[in-house]
Each structure stands twice: as C-alpha cells, then as structure tokens.
N, C-alpha and C positions, 0 to 999 in steps of 0.2 A: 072682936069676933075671933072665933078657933078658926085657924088654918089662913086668916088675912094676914097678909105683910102690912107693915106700917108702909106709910106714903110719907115724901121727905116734904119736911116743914117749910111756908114759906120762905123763910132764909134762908133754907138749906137751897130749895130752888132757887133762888136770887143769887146764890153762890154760884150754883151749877151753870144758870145762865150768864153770870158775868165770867166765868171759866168760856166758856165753849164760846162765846163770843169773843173775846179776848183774842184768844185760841185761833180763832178760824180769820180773823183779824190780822193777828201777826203772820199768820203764815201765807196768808193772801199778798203783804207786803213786801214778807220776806222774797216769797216767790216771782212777785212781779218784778223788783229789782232782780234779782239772780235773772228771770230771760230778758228784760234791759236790757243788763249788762253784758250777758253771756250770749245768749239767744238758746240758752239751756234752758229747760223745764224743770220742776221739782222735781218732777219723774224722773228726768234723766239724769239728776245731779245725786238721787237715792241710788240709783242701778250704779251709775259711774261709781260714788262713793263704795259700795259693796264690792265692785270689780277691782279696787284699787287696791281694799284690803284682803284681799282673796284674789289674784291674778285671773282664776280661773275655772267656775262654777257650772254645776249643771243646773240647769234653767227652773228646774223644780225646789232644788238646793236655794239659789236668786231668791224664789218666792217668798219663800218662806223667810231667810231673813229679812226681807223690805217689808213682812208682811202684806204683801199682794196677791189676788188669787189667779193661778197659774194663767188663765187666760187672759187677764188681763195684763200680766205680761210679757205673753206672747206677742200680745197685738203692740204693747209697747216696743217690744225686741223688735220687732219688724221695722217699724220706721225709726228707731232709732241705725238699724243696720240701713237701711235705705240713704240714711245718711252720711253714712262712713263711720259712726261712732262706736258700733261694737261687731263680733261676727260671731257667727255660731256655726259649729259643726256638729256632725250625728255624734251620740255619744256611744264610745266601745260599750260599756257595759247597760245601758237600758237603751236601748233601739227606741222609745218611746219619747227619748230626754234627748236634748243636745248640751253641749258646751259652752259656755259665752265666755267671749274675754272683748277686753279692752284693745280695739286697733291703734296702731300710732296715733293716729288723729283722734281717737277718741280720748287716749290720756294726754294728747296737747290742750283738747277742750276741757278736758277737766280740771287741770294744773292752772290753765290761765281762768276759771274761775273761782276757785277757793277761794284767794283771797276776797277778790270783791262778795263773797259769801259768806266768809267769817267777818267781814266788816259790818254787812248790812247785821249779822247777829248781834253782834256787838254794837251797834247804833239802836236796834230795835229793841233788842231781849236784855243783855248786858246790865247796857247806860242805863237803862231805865230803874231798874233795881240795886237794892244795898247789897251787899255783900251777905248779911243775910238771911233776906230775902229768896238771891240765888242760894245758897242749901236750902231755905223752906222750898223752894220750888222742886229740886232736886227729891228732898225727901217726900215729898206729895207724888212726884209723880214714878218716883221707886216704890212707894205705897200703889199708886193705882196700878202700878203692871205687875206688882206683885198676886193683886186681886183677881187680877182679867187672865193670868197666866195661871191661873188655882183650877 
C-alpha cells in the first residue's frame, strides 16, 4: 500500500524482544547489586557519574547529558541533596537553573562504588561475551543512537 511502512518481521520482533528483555534484565541486576552494595541507585550512580566528570553543572545542562527530563531531576536532586550527596545553588546566569556539584560525601559515595560497579559490569556484561561480541554490541548500539539522535 502507498504511504504504509513496512511492520518488522517476525524475527525481526523476536530480536527486538530478546534485545529489550535482555536489556531491562541486566540493568535490573546491574542496579540491584550497585544499591546492595552501595545503597546508591542507578539514578544516583548516572548524576554522580556526570558530576565527576564535569565538577559542576547547571541542572538543565545534568539533564540533558543523563538524558532525563528536567523534572524528573529535579525531584531526583532533591533527595539526593536531602541526603548529603549533592548541593545546588541559584545559578548567576539563569535565575531559572541552579548549579549542582558533588559534596565531599557525595564523591566519597561515589569512589567507594565504582568499583563494586565496574565488577558487577564485568560479571554481568563483559564475562558473558567474546571479545567480539563486545564491538558487535558496541557497534549496534553506536548504530542505534546514531538513528535516535538523527
């Protein structure tokens, strides 16, 4: 038919579903060890990670690299600062935005989780795959963000 898109074939869905389960799989694992061990969240081990490599971000700036939508967080920021793990202040140039950075305590909890985070990676994602495997996955999913960011 003019102007229909194709529908993806059953294999192609059977792919798709073993991807996104897979997917929502490991990082469910991933994450439940990382707050085990840590008593971090994925949430907060993204923001922390972003603060570490950028000292110090406006909170709209944050969003957008973790990919999250500003309010959600916002609400994150908040109990994460409730916590002692980040602070924010008004920012000089958008009265709208503030600034977040990493408190002492927040880069102590962050440093004393990595590694038990890069291990569970390495136990979960790694071990599991050939060598590769890891570039076929790498290039699949530089392919997919390449599409989603088009």
């Amino acid at each position: 038919m003019p102007g229909t898109r194709r529908l993806p074939t059953r294999d192609q869905l059977a792919a798709w579903r073993a991807f996104i389960e897979t997917t929502e799989l490991l990082r469910s694992r991933i994450g439940g060890r990382l707050h085990d061990e840590t008593g971090l969240s994925p949430g907060d081990y993204s923001v922390m990670l972003a603060l570490s490599e950028q000292p110090e971000m406006r909170s709209s700036d944050l969003a957008a690299h973790i990919g999250w939508e500003r309010s959600r967080l916002s609400h994150h920021l908040g109990r994460m600062e409730r916590r002692g793990l980040i602070s924010r202040e008004d920012c000089a140039t958008d009265n709208r935005g503030s600034q977040v950075r990493l408190t002492p305590r927040g880069r102590e909890a962050f440093e004393a989780a990595t590694v038990p985070h890069l291990r569970a990676i390495r136990e979960l994602f790694v071990d599991a795959l050939t060598p590769e495997q890891i570039g076929a996955a790498a290039e699949i999913a530089g392919a997919l963000r390449t599409r989603l960011k088009a």
